[in-house]
Backbone as CSV, one residue per row, in Angstrom:
resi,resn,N_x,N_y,N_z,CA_x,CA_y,CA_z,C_x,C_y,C_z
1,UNK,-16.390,-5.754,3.927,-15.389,-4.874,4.498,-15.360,-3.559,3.770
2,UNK,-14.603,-2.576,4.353,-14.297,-1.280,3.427,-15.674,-0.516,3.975
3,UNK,-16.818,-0.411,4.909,-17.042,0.589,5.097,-17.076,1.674,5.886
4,UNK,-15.986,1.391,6.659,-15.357,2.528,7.614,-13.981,2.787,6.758
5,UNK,-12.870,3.541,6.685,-12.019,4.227,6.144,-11.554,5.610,6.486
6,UNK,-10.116,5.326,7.162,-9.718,6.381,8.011,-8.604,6.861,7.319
7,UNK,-8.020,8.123,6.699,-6.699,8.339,6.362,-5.633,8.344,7.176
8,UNK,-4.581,7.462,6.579,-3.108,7.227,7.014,-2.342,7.281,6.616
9,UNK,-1.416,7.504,7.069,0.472,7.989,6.311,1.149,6.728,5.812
10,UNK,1.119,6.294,4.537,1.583,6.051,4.032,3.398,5.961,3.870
11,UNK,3.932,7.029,4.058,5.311,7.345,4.334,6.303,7.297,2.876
12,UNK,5.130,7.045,1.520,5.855,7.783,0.632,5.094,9.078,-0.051
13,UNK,5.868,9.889,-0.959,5.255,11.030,-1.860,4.773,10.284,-2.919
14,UNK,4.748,9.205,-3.491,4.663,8.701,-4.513,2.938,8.679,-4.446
15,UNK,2.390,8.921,-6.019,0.692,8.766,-6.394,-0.142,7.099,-6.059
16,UNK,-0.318,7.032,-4.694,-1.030,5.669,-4.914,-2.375,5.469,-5.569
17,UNK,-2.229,4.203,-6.166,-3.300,4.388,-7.694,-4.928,3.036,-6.768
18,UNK,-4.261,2.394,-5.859,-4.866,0.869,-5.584,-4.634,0.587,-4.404
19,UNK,-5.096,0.439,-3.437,-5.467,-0.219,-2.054,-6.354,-1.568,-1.596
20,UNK,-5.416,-2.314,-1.207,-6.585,-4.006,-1.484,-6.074,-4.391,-0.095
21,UNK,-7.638,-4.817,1.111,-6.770,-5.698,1.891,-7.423,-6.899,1.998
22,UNK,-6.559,-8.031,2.403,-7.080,-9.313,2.313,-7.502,-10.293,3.741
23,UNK,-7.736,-9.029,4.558,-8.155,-8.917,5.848,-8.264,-7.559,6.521
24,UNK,-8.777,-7.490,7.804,-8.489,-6.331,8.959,-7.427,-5.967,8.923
25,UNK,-6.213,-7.013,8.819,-5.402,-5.908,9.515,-4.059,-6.237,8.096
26,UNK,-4.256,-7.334,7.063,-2.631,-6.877,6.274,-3.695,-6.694,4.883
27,UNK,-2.653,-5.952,4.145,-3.216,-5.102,2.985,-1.727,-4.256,2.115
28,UNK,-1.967,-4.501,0.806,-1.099,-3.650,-0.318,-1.684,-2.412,-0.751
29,UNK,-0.237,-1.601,-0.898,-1.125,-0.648,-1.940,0.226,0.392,-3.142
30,UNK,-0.297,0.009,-4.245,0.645,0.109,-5.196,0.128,1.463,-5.841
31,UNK,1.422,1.987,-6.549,1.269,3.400,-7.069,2.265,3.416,-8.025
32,UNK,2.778,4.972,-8.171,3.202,5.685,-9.638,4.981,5.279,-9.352
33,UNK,5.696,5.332,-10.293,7.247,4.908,-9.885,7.766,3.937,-9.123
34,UNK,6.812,2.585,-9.591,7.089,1.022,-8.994,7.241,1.163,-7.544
35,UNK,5.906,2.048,-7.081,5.591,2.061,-5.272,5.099,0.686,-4.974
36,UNK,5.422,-0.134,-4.227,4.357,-0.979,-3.373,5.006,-1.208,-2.223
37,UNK,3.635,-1.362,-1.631,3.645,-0.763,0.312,3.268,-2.460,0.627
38,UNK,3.066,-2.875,1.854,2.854,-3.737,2.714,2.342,-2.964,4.146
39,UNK,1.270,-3.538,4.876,0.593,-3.479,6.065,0.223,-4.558,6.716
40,UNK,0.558,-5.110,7.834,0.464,-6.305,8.791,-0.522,-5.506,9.961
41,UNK,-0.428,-4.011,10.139,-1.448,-3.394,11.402,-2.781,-2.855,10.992
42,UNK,-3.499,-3.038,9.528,-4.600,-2.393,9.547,-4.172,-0.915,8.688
43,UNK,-2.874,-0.800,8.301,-2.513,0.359,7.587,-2.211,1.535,8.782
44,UNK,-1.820,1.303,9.906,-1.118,1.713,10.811,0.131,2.080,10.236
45,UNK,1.201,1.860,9.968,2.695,1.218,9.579,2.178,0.181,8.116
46,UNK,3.249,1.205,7.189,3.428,0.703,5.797,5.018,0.337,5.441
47,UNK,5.335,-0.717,5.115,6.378,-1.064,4.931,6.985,-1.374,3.361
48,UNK,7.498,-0.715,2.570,7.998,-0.407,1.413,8.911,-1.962,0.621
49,UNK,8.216,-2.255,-0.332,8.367,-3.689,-0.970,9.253,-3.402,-2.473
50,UNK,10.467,-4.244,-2.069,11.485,-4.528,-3.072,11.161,-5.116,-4.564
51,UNK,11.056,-4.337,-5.238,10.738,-4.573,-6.250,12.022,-5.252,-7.035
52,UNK,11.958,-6.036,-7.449,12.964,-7.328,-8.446,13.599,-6.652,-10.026
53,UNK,12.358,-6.350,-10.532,12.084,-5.544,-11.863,11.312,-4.658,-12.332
54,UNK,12.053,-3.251,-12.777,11.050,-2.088,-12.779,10.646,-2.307,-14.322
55,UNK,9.693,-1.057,-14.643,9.762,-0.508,-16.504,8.636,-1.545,-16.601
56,UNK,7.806,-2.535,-15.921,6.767,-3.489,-16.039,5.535,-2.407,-16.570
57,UNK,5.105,-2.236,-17.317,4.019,-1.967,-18.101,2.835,-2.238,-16.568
């Protein structure tokens, strides 16, 4: 997988550092100021994940 790659909106300002998907169509992608995203469409629509505990190294 991974060799087509299209840019998409994301829907935060935050620096994403990592993009992993574990199929076609759902996939994470974590960044700077305890960002992490969720995708169920292929990275169509990113949906913003509740973080429990920040300051994690």
């Amino acid at each position: 997988g991974g060799s087509n790659w299209s840019s998409q909106n994301s829907g935060t300002s935050n620096f994403l550092i990592n993009v992993d998907f574990v199929d076609a169509n759902t996939g994470w992608a974590a960044g700077k100021n305890g960002t992490l995203l969720h995708t169920i469409d292929g990275g169509l629509n990113w949906t913003p994940q509740i973080l429990l505990r920040t300051g994690i190294p």
